[in-house]
N, C-alpha and C positions, 0 to 999 in steps of 0.2 A: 433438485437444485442444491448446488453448494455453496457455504459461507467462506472466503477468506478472508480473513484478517491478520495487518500486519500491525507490531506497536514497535515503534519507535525513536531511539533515542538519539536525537541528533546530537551532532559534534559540536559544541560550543563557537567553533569557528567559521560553522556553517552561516551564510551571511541569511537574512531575513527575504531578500530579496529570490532567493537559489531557494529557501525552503518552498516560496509562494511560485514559484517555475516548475517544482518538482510535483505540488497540489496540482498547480494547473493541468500538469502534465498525465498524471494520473488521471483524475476527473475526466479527461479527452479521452481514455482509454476506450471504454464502451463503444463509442460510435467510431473506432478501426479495429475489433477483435472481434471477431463472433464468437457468439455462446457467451461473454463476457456482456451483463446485465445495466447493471451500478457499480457506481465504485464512489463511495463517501468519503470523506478527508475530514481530521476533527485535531483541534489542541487539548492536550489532556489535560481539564481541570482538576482532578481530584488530590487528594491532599500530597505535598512531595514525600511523605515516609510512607504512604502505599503507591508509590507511582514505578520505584526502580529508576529513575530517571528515563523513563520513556514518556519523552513529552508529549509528542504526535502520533496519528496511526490511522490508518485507512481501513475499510470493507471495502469488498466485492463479492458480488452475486453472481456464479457462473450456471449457465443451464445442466451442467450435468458437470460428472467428474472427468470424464474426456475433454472438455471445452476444457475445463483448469487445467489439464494436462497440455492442451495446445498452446494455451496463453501463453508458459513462459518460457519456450524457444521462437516465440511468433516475433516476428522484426520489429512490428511495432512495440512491444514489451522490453525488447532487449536494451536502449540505450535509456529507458525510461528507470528501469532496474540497475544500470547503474549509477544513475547519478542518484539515486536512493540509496545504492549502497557506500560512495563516496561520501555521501553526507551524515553519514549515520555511525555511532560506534557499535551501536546493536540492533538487534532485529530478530523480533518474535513473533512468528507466524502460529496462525491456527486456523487449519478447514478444516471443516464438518459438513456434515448432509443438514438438509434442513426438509422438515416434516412436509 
């Protein structure tokens, strides 16, 4: 199984409304991608001088490193990624294998 994780810092101008479309949007991921598990959505609480200004950030659980691989030229991923990326002035990804 693998971990992704993305953290992100949204654009100030990104409205509240478009960040909760973009969650929504993720979240629905799972049940249209195979091999694609979970996918969690969260607001970064921690203090703003360890955050980088990365307010939000998601996981996902893919059944294998092939399924990750499939996910992000899959149709369903493509417009989902970039209205993640429109919204966003960064973005910090990390996957790992998990035990």
């Amino acid at each position: 199984m693998v971990r992704h994780i993305l953290l992100l810092a949204i654009r100030p101008e990104t409205s509240p409304g478009e960040i909760a479309a973009i969650r929504s949007a993720i979240t629905a991921l799972p049940d249209r991608i195979p091999g694609l598990i979970n996918a969690f959505w969260g607001v970064n609480f921690a203090a703003e001088e360890r955050r980088e200004n990365f307010t939000h950030g998601f996981t996902m659980d893919f059944e294998s490193r092939a399924a990750l691989e499939a996910y992000a030229p899959h149709p369903e991923h493509q417009p989902v990624a970039q209205r993640v990326r429109a919204a966003c002035e960064r973005i910090l990804v990390l996957d790992f294998d998990l035990p």
